[in-house]
N, C-alpha and C positions, 0 to 999 in steps of 0.2 A: 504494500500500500504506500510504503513511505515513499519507494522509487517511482511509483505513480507520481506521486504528492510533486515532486522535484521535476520531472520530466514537464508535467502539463504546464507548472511555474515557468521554466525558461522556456515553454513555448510559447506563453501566454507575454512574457518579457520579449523574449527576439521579435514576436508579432508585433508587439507596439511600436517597436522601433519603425516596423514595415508597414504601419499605418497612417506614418508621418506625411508620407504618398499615397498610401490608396488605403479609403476609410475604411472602405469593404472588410480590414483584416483585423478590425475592430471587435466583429466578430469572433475571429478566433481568439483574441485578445479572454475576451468574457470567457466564454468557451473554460479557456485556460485555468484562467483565474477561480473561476467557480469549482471546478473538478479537483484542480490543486487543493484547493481548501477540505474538499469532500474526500481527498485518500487521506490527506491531514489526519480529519476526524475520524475516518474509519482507523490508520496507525494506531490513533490514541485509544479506540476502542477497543481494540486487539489485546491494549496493555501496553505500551510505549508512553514514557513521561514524557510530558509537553516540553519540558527543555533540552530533552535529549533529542525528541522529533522536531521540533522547531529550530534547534542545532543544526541539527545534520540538515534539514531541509534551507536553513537559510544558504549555509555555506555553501555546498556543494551547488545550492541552486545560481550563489553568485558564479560561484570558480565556473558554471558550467557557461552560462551567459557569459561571461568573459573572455572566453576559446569559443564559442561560436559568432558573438559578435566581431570577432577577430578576423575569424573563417568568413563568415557570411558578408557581410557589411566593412570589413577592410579598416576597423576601426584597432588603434593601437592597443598592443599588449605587450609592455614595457618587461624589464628584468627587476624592477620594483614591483611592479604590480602583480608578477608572478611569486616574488615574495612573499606579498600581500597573501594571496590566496592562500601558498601554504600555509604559512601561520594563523590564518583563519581556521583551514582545515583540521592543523595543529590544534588548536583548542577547542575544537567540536572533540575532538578522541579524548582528549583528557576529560572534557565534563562527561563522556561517554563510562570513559574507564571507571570516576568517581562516581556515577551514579551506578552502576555493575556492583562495586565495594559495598556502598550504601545497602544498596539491596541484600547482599549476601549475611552484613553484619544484621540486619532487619530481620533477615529468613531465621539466622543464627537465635537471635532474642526470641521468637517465636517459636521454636523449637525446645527454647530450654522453659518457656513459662509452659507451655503442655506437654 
C-alpha cells in the first residue's frame, strides 16, 4: 500500500509540473493526489505508524520526483541536492529503525505483565 501511496504522489507531482501547459493533466494531478492519500490510509490500517508511513512516503516521494523531474523535464539535479536526498533518506531509516526498537521493547513489556 505504502508503494502505492508514493508512486501515485510523484505522479500526481510530475503531472503538475505538466499542467503548467496543458490543464487537461490536472486531472491526473487529482487523480494522484486522492489515491496517494487512500494507500496512505489503507498503510496505516494494515498497522504502519503514521510517522514511519509518512516518512518513508515523504522522502522517497521527494528523492523520486527529483530523478524524474531530472529525466522528464531536464530540470537540474545538482551533487548537493543528491546529498540532500540521501540524508533525507538517511533519516526516514533511522526513525524506521527507532520505531522497530520501540515496538519490540512494547511487545517485550506486554509479555512480561501476562
Amino acid at each position: 500500500m505504502l508503494v502505492s501511496a508514493i508512486l501515485c504522489e510523484v505522479a500526481g507531482s510530475l503531472s503538475l509540473k505538466a499542467a503548467l501547459d496543458n490543464p487537461a493533466w490536472y486531472l491526473v494531478v487529482t487523480i494522484g493526489y486522492v489515491a496517494a492519500f487512500g494507500f496512505l490510509t489503507a498503510a496505516m490500517r494494515a498497522g504502519m505508524g503514521i510517522g514511519v508511513a509518512y516518512g518513508i512516503w515523504g522522502a522517497l516521494g521527494v528523492a523520486l520526483t527529483a530523478v524524474f523531474s531530472f529525466l522528464i523535464f531536464d530540470e537540474p539535479l545538482t551533487a548537493a541536492m543528491m546529498v540532500g536526498l540521501v540524508l533525507i533518506m538517511a533519516g526516514v531509516l533511522l526513525v524506521e529503525f527507532g520505531s522497530q526498537r520501540a515496538q519490540a521493547e512494547r511487545d517485550k513489556k506486554i509479555e512480561a505483565v501476562a
